[in-house]
C-alpha positions in Angstrom: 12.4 3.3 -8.8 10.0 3.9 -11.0 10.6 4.1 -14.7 7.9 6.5 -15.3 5.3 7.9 -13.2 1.1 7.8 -13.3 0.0 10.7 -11.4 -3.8 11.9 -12.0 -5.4 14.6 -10.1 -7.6 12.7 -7.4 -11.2 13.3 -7.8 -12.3 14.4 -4.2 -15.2 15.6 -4.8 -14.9 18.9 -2.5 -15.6 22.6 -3.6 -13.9 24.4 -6.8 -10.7 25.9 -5.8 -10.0 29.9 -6.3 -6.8 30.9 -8.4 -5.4 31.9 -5.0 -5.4 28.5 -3.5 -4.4 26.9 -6.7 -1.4 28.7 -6.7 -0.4 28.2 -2.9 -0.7 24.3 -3.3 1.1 24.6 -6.2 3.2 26.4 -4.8 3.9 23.8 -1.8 4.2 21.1 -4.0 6.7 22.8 -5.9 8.6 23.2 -3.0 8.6 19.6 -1.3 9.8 18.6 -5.0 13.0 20.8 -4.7 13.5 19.6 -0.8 13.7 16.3 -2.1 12.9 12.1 -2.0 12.1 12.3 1.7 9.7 15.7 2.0 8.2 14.2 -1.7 7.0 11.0 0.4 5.9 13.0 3.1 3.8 15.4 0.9 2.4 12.0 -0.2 1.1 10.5 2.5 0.0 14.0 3.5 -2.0 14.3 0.7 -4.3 11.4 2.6 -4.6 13.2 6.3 -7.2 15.7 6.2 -6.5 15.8 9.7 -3.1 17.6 8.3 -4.0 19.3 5.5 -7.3 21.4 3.4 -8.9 19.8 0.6 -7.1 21.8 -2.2 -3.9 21.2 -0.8 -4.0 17.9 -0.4 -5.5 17.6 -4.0 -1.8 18.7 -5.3 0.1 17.2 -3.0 -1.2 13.7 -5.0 -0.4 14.9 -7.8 4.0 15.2 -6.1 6.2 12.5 -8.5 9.7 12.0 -7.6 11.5 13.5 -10.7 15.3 14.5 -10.2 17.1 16.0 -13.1 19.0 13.4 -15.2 23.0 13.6 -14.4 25.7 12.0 -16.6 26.4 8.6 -16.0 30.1 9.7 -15.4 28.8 11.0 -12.0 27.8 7.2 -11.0 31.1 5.2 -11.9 32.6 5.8 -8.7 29.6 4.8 -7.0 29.9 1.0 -9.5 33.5 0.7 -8.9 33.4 1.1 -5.2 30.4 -1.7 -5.2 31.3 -3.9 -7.8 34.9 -2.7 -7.8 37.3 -1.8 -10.8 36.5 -4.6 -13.4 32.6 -4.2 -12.9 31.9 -3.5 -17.1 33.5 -7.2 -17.0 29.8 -8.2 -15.9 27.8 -6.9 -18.5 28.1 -7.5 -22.5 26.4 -4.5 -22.6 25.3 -1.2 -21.0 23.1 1.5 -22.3 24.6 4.4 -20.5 23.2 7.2 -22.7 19.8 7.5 -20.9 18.8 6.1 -17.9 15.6 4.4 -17.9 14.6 6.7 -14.6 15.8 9.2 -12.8 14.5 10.5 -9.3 16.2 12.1 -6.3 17.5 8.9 -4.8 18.9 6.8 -7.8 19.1 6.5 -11.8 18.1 3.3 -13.7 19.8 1.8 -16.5 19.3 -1.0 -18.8 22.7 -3.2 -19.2 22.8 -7.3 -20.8 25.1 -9.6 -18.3 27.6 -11.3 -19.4 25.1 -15.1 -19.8 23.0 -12.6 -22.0 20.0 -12.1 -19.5 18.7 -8.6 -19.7 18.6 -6.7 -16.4 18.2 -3.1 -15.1 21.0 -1.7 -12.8 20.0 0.7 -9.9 22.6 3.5 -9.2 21.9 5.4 -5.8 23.0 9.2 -6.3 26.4 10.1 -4.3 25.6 11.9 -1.6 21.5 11.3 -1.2 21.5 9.5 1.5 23.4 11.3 3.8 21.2 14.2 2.7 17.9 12.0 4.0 19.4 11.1 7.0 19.8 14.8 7.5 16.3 15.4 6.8 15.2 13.2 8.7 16.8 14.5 11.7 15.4 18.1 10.8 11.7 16.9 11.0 12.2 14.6 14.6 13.4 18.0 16.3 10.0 19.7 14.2 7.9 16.9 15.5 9.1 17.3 18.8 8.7 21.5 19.1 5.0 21.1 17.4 3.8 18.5 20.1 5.0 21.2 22.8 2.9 24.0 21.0 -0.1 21.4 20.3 -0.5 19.1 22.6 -4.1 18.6 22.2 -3.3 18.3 18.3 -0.6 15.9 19.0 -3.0 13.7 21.1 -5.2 13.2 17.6 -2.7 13.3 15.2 0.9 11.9 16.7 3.4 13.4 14.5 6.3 11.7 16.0 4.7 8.4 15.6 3.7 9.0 12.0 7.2 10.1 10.9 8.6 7.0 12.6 6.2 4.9 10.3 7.6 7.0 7.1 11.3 6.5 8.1 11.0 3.3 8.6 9.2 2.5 5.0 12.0 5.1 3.4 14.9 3.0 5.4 15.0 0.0 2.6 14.9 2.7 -0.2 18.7 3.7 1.3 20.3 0.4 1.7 19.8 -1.9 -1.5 20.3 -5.0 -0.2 17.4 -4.4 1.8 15.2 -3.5 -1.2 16.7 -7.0 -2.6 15.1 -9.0 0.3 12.1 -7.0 0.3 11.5 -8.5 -3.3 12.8 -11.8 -2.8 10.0 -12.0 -0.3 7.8 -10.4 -2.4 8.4 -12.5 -5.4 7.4 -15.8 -3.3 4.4 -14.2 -2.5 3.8 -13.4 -6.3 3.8 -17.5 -6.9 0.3 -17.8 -5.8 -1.1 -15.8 -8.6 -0.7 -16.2 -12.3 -0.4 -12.6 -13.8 1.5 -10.9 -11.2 5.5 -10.7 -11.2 8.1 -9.2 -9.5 11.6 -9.2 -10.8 14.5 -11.2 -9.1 17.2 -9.5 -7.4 20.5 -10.3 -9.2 23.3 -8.4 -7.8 22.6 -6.3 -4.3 25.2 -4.0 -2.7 23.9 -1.1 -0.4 24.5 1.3 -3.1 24.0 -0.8 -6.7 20.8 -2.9 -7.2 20.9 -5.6 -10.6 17.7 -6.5 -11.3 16.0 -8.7 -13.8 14.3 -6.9 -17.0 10.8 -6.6 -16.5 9.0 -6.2 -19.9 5.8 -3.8 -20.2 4.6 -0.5 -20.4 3.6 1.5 -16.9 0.1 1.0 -16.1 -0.9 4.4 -17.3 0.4 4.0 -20.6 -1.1 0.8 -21.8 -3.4 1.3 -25.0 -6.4 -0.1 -25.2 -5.5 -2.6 -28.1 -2.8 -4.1 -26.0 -4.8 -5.9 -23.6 -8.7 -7.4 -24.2 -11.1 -6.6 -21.6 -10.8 -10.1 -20.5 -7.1 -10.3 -19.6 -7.8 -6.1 -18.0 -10.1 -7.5 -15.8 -8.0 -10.7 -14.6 -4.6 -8.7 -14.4 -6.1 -6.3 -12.3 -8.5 -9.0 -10.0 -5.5 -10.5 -9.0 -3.1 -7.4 -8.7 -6.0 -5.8 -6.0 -5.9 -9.2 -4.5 -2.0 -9.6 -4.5 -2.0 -6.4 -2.5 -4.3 -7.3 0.1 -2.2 -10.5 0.6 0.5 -7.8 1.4 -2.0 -5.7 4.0 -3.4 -8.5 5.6 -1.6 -11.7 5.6 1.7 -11.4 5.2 1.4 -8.0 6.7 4.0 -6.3 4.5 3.4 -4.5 1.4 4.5 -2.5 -1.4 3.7 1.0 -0.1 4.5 3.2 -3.1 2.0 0.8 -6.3 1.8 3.8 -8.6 1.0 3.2 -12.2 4.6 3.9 -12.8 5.5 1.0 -10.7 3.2 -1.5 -12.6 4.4 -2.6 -15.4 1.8 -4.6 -17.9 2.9 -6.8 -20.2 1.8 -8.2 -24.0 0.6 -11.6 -22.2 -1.1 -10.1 -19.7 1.2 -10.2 -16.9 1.5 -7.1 -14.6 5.4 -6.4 -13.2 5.5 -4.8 -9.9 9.1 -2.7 -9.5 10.7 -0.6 -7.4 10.3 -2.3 -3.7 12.2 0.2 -1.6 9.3 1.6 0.3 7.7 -0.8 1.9 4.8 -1.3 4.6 4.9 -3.4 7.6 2.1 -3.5 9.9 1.4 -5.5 12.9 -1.4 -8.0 13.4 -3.8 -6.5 15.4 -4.0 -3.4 12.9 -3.9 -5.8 10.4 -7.4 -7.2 11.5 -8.6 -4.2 12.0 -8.2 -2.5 8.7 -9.9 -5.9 7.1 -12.5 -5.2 8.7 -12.4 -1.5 8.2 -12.3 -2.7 4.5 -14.9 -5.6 4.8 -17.5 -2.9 6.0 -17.2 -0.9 3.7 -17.5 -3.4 1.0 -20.3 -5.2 3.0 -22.3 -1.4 3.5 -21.7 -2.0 7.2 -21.0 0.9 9.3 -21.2 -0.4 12.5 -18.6 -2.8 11.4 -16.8 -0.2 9.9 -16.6 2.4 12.9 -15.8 -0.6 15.4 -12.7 -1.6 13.4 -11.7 1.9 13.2 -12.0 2.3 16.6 -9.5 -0.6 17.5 -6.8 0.6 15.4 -7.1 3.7 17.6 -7.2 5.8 20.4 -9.8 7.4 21.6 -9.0 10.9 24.0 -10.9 12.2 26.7 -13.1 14.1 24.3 -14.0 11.3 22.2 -17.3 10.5 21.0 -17.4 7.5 19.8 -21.6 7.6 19.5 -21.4 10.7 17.1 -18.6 8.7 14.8 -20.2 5.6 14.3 -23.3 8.0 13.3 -21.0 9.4 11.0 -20.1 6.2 9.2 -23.3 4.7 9.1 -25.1 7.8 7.2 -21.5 7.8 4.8 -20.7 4.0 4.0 -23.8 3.6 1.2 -21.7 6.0 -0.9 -19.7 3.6 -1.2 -20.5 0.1 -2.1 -21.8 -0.1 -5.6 -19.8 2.3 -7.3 -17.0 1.4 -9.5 -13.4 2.5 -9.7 -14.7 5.0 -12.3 -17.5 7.0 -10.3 -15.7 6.8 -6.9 -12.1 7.0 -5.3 -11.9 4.4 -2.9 -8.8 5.7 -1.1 -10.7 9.5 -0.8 -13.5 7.3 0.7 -10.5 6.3 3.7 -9.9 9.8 4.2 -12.9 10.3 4.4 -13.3 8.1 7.5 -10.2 9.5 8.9 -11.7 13.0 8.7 -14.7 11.8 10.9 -12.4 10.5 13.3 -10.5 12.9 13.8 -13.0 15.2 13.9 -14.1 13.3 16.5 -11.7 12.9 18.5 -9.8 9.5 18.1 -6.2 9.6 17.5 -5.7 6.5 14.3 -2.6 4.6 14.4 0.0 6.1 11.5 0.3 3.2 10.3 -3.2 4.4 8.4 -0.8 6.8 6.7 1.1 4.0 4.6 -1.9 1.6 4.2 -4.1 4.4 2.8 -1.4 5.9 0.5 -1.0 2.3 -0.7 -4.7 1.8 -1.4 -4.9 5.2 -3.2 -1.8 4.1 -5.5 -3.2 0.8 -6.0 -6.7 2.1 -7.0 -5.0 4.7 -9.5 -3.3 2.1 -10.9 -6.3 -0.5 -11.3 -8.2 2.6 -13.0 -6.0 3.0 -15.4 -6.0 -1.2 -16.1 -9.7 -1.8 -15.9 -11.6 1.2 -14.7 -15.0 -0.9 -14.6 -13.8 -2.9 -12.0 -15.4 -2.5 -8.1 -13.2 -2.8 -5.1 -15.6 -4.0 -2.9 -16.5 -7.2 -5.2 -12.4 -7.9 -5.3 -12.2 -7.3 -1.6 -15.4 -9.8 -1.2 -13.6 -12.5 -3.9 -10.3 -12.6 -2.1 -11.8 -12.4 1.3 -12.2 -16.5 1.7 -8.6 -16.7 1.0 -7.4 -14.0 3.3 -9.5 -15.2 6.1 -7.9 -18.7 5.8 -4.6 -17.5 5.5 -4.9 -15.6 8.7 -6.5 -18.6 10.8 -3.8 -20.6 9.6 -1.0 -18.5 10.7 -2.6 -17.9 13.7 -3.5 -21.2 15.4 -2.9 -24.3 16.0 -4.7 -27.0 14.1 -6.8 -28.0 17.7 -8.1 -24.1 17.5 -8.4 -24.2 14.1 -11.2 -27.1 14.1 -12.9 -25.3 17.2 -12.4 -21.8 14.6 -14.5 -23.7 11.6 -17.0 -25.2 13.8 -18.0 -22.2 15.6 -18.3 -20.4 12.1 -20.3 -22.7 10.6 -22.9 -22.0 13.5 -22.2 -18.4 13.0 -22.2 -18.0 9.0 -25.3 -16.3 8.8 -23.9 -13.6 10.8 -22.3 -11.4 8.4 -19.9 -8.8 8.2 -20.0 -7.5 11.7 -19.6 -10.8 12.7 -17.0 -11.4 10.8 -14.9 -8.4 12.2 -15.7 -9.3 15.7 -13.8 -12.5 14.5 -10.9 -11.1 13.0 -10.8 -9.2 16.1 -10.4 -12.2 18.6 -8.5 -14.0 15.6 -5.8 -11.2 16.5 -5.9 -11.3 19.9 -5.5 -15.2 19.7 -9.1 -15.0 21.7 -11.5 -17.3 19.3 -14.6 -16.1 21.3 -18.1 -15.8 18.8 -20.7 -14.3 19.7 -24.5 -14.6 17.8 -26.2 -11.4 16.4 -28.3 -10.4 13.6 -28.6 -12.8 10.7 -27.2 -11.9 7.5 -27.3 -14.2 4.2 -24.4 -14.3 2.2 -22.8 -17.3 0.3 -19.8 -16.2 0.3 -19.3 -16.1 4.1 -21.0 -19.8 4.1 -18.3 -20.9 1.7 -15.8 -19.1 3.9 -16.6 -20.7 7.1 -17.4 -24.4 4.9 -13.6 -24.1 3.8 -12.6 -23.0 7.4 -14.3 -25.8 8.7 -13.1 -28.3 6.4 -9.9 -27.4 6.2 -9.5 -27.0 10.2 -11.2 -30.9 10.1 -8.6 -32.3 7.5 -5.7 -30.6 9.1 -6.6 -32.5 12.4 -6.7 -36.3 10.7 -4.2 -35.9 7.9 -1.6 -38.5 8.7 1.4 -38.1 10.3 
């Protein structure tokens, strides 16, 4: 949980609102905050499906935090001595229960000292919220289930059952703790690979009781502008951007909820992602897809674009897949050379999403977690280094992720035949490289030559692949 939150109002771009629709938005995000954790994350999410929701709603539901009113620590003993059991103040030397470091609807946050004198935080859930979740939970299956007998046709775009599935599923860890406690165990090994990011180490997990390790900084949206030179902005958030699309498209699981809240920056530089109980998982195939959904747009390749969006779909019988891919190509130059202050690079997702809908494809709901993650992770990296462009991070980690998926993918026989092929095809470029990633999920490593593009940083990519794929087949056994 989040010990403070970094919500801005999104800048979409679309017409002014009137006082009327100002105040209904408000007056539904209002609402989902007194329902509770569960309809908060909905609204959420929601607030990046045009396909759900108008512009001016949506533009409030971004601005939904999940604030809970503080209750006395009294109310959470029970809930330590069940876990930890009678003696559990025997841990700690010390225990700061006079005001939690967070409160939300799910848990309260404290900051204690164990007994070895490491300082760590201790996560209380709230007695009674998960049985209230579950509950909710139920509620919107049997809502799902009425509205795709009223709206078939809308169901056929937009699969509402399918989409809450994804949410439960990210929510589940947020309810069990020793869940949340591997999710950041794997999450921290993943962290090794880059210098300024952290994640703190699980210490103590019960289902109801997280101990944690003490991360030291200030939320993202509360770092001064003396704290940190320009120099150390710019690195922490390279490699935080680049740490998350490790988490989309290698490892394939993610932190879903990255709000500035949840990133912590440090003195030295170091940037402390918390609270890992929503989490993303997506399979390979949509994987691969939304790299190279993201690939064109940071390439300013439409084609590229729509194809990949395509894939992670399904088109319907009144799809038209022509008048989309027109779509994208006359929209993806708005995007490439603007920076994280001039443009909102997870509006420029919905954006795409809109065309498809409007067009007739039904998108996995996965999209719904990976582009709530992208929007938190861009709000976030505004508020570290607004200067920095999302499509020259995506391009800079894009060697790495490219290896990282070959390698899990293949053996080292198809890896060789993988690096020679692209070293005939590196002048191909981005669309190329998405018809790649394509047979790269499909295990089917089938090229095929187009257009010629220049770019060194696809002939370093394939060089690597090549080389890598060469020394993997004579290093001795």
């Amino acid at each position: 949980m989040s010990r403070a939150t970094g919500r801005r109002r999104p800048q979409t771009g679309g017409m002014p609102q009137t006082s009327s629709e100002q105040q209904r938005a408000r007056a539904v995000r209002e609402a989902l905050e007194q329902l509770g954790p569960l309809y908060v994350k909905i609204g959420q999410i929601l607030s990046t499906r045009p396909d759900f929701v108008p512009g001016y709603i949506r533009e409030e539901l971004a601005l939904l935090t999940d604030q809970a009113t503080v209750r006395p620590f009294a109310t959470f003993v029970p809930t330590l001595e069940a876990e930890l059991g009678a003696g559990w103040r025997d841990s700690f030397s010390s225990f700061e229960t006079g005001q939690p470091l967070g409160a939300a609807s799910l848990a309260q946050v404290y900051r204690a000292t164990r007994r070895d004198g490491t300082p760590c935080v201790v996560k209380i859930q709230r007695p009674g919220s998960q049985g209230t979740v579950l509950g909710d939970m139920a509620v919107l299956r049997r809502v799902s289930r009425i509205l795709s007998r009223l709206a078939p046709r809308f169901n056929e775009v937009v699969d509402t059952g399918a989409m809450l599935d994804v949410i439960f599923r990210a929510m589940g860890d947020e309810l069990d703790f020793t869940r949340e406690a591997a999710n950041m165990k794997d999450a921290r090994k993943a962290a090794k690979a880059f210098k300024t990011v952290r994640v703190p180490k699980a210490l103590v997990a019960t289902p109801r009781v997280l101990v944690q390790s003490f991360a030291d900084g200030q939320a993202a949206h509360r770092l001064k502008e003396d704290e940190l030179s320009r120099k150390q902005r710019k690195r922490v958030a390279k490699e935080f951007v680049a740490y998350m699309l490790r988490g989309f498209f290698v490892d394939r699981v993610f932190h879903a909820d990255p709000h500035p809240g949840n990133v912590l920056v440090g003195h030295g530089g170091k940037a402390h992602v918390i609270d890992w109980g929503m989490v993303g998982r997506i399979d390979r195939s949509t994987s691969a897809a939304m790299l190279g959904t993201m690939i064109g747009m940071a390439y300013n390749d439409g084609p590229a674009l729509a194809q990949s969006w395509i894939q992670m779909g399904t088109p319907t019988p009144w799809s038209d897949i022509g008048g989309f891919t027109a779509d994208i190509a006359r929209f993806v130059p708005h995007i490439t050379d603007a920076s994280l202050a001039e443009l909102n690079f997870g509006v420029a997702l919905t954006s795409v999403l809109t065309y498809s809908s409007s067009r007739g494809i039904q998108t996995t709901p996965n999209v719904s977690i990976v582009g709530k993650a992208v929007a938190n992770m861009e709000g976030t990296v505004r508020h570290i280094h607004p200067g920095l462009k999302l499509s020259d991070s995506i391009r800079d980690a894009l060697q790495d992720i490219l290896q990282d998926m070959v390698r899990d993918l293949v053996s080292p026989e198809q890896l060789a035949q993988y690096g020679l092929h692209a070293l005939r095809a590196l002048t191909d470029g981005p669309g190329q490289t998405t018809r790649i990633l394509n047979d790269v999920a499909d295990r089917q490593l089938t090229l095929h030559n187009h257009t010629r593009f220049h770019d060194t940083r696809f002939s370093r990519t394939a060089f690597s692949l090549a080389l890598m794929a060469l020394g993997h087949r004579h290093r001795p056994t």
